[in-house]
N, C-alpha and C positions, 0 to 999 in steps of 0.2 A: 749358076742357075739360082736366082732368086727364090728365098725361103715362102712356101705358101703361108699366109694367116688361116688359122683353123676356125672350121666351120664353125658358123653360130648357130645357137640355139635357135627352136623352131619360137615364135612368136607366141604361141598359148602357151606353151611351159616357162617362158620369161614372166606372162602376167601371173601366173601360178603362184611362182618361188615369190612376187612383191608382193600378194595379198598374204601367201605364211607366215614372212616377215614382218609387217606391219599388225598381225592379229586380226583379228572380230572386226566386222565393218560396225563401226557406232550406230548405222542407221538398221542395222540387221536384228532380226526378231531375238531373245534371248533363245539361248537351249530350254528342256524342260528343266533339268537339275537348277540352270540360274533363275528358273522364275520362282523355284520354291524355295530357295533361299532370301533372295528378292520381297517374296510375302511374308517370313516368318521377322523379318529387321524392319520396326517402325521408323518411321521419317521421324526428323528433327522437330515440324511442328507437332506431330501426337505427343513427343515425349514431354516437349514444353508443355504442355494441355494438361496431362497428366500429371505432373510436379506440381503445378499451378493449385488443380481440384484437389491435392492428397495434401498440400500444404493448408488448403482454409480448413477442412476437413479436422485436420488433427488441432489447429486453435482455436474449432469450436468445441474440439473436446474437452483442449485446458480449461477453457475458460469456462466451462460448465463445472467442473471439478475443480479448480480455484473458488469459485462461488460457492460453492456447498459449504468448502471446507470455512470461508470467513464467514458464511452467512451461520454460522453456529453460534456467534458468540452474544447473545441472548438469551442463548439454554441457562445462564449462571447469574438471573437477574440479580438474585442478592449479594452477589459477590462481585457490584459492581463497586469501580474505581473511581473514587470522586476528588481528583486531584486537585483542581482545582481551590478547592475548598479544606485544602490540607491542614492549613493553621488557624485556620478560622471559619470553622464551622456550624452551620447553620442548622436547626430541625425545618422537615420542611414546611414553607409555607411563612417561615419569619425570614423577611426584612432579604429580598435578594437583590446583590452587586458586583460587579465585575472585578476579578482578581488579576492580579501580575501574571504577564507571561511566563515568567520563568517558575511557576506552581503548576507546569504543565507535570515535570515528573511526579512519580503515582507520591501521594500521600509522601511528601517532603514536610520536612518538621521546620516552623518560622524563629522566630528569633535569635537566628545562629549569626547574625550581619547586621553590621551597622549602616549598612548601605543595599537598597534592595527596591526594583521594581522603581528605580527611576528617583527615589528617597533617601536621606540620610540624616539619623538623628545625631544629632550634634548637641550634647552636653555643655552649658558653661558651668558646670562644677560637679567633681564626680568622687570628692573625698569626705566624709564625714567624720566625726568624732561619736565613739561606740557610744550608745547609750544619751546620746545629746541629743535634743532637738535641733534640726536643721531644715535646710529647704531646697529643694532641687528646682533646677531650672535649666531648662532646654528646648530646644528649636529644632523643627522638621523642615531642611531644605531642601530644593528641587536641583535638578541636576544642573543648571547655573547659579546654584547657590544663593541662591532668593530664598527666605525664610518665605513659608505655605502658610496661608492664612485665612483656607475656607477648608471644611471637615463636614463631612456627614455625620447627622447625629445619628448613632448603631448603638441599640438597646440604652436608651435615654441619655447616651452619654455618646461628646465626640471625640475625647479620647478615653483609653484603658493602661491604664499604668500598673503595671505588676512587676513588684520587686520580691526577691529572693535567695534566700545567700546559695551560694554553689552547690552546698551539701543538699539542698532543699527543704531546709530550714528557713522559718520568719520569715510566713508567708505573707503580705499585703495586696492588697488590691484597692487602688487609688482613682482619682479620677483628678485629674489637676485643671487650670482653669487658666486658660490663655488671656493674652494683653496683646491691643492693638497692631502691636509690630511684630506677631507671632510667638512671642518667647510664654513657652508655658511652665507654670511655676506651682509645688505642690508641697505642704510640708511633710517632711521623713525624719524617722527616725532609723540609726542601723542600730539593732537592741545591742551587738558584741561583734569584736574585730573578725574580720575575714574580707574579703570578696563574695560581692554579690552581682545579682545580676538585674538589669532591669531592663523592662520589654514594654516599647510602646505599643499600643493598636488599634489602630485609625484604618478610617476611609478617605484617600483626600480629594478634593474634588480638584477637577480642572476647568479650562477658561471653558473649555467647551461640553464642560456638563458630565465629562469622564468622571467617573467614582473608579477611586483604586483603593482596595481595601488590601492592608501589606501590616506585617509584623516586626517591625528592627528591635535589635538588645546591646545593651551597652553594658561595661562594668562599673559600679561603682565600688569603694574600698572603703574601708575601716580598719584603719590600722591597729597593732597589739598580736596578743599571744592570742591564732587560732586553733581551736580546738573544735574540728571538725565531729558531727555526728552520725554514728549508723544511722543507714535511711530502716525504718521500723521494716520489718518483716513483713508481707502482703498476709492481708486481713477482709473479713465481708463487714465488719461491723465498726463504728469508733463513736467515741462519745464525745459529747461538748456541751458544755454548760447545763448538764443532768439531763440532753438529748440523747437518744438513741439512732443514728445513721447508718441504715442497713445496705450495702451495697449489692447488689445482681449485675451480671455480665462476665463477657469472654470476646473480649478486643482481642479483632487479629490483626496485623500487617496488611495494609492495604485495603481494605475491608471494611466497608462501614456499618456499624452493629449498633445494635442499642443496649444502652447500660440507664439502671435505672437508680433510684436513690429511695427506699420508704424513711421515714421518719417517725419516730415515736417519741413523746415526752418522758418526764419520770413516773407519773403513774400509766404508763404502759398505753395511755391513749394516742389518737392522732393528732397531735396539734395544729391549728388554722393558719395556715402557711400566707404567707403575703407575697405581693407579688415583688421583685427587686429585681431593677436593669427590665422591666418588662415581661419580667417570667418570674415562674417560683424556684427557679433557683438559674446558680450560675455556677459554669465546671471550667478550669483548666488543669489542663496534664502538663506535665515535664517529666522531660527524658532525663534519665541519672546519667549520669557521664558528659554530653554535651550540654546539657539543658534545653534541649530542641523541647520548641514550645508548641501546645496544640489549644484553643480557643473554644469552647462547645458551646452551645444554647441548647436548650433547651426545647419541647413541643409546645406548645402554644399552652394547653392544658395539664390537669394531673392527668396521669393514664393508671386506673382503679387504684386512684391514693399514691401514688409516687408521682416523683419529676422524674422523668422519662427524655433522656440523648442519643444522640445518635453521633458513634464516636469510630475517626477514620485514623489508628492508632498509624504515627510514619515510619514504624520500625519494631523490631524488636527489641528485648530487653526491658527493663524494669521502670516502672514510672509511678510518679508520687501524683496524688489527686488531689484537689481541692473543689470542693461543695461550698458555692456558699450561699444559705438559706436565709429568710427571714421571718420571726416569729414575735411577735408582742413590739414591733417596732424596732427591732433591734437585727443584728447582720452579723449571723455566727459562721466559723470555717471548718467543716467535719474534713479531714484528711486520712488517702487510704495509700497504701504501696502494691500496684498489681503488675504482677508477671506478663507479660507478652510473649510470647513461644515464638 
């Protein structure tokens, strides 16, 4: 007898068992549990929306408080930076011209290079015999080594020649006087053997009307037995030719200050100061150990009886001063030693 096949299932309980197994119809309403779950989870574009608003949000907040914080730097007018004008410096309202780029760092001291801002003073003779009359002669080339042969004239003179022996001793301040094909020529004397130092400083002009006003230094030598000097001790007062030079100030780093100079004769009065270089007086500093050089003028005026600078010291440490005045036709050098902190 052939085995029956066993009954099948009744037809609703067949579709029954396919919808359990396959789950939730897609097109069927949610439960209530899934629609409160459903509400409390934002879609993908809200969240974009939101990241979007909370992101400008917070760079308008830097940037409001990045602003505060730079726009302060005004509070400290006198304590501005006048880099610039590091090595050769102006009072203001005399004689303004563009400097070398690389005088961007603050208060950088000049005549450390012989090549500087595009320039390079080139010496054809840089040995002397101590105590002998001699003559220097040198040439300012351009960077294809073309000797330059147009200068701005700055304080009646278009160039400044300052030589000085290392210790900063024998002190001079020249002006030499150029020839045709550039080569400028001055006479010197070195009073006794050592190494010295000499600092051109010019303005030179270019084809296109650029003024570059730059400082180079070169050595010159003098051979023999050197015997170096202490640099004098720092002082407010020095004398010269029966003058009295009183010095005022407190040069700091960076910082440009005014230092003043009064003058008194030997009966204790003010002497009629003349004007010299354009002003009634003329200052440079040098740094002991380098000899980083700084250039100053002067204000146009006396300020109540002194010559009155304005002076952007590039460092600390100790620096030797030169004044130098004019009285009765003649051009004296009062020199002081002051501390920089």
């Amino acid at each position: 007898m052939a085995d029956q096949a066993p009954d099948a299932p009744a037809l609703g309980s067949v579709r029954a068992a396919e919808r359990a197994a396959a789950g939730p119809d897609p097109g069927a309403a949610p439960a209530a549990q899934d629609r409160a779950v459903a509400s409390a989870v934002p879609d993908r574009a809200t969240l974009r929306l939101a990241l979007v608003v909370g992101g400008l949000v917070l760079a308008v907040l830097l940037g409001f408080g990045l602003g505060r914080i730079d726009g302060g730097g005004d509070a400290m007018a006198t304590g501005r930076t006048d880099s610039a004008l590091a090595d050769h410096t102006h009072a203001p309202g005399l004689g303004a011209h563009s400097h070398g780029a690389d005088q961007d760092a603050a208060a950088e001291a000049g005549g450390l290079a012989v090549s500087r801002d595009g320039y390079t003073l080139t010496p054809l003779n840089a040995e002397f015999t101590a105590g002998q009359a001699g003559e220097l002669r040198f040439r300012i080339q351009d960077e294809q080594r073309r000797p330059v042969t147009r200068f701005a004239v700055v304080h009646d003179k278009p160039m400044h020649l300052i030589v000085v022996r290392r210790d900063l001793s024998g002190y001079q301040h020249l002006h030499p006087t150029m020839a045709e094909d550039g080569t400028w020529s001055v006479p010197l004397t070195l009073p006794s053997p050592g190494v010295w130092r000499a600092y051109a400083d010019f303005t030179a002009l270019a084809a296109d009307g650029r003024q570059t006003a730059t400082t180079l230094g070169v050595d010159l030598v003098a051979p023999g037995d050197y015997l170096p000097r202490e640099l004098p001790t720092p002082a407010t007062t020095s004398t010269v030719d029966g003058f009295t030079v009183e010095y005022r100030g407190v040069p700091q780093p960076g910082l440009t200050v005014p230092v003043s100079f009064r003058i008194t004769g030997a009966d204790g009065g003010s002497p009629e100061l003349e004007r010299y270089l354009g002003a009634y007086g003329h200052l440079v500093a040098l740094r002991e150990g380098d000899l980083g050089y700084l250039h100053v003028h002067p204000d146009a005026e006396l300020v109540d009886g002194a010559v009155r600078f304005w002076l952007t010291a590039p460092g600390p440490g100790r620096y030797r001063l030169y004044l130098d005045f004019a009285t009765g036709g003649a051009v004296r050098t009062a020199e002081f030693t002051v501390s920089v902190p």
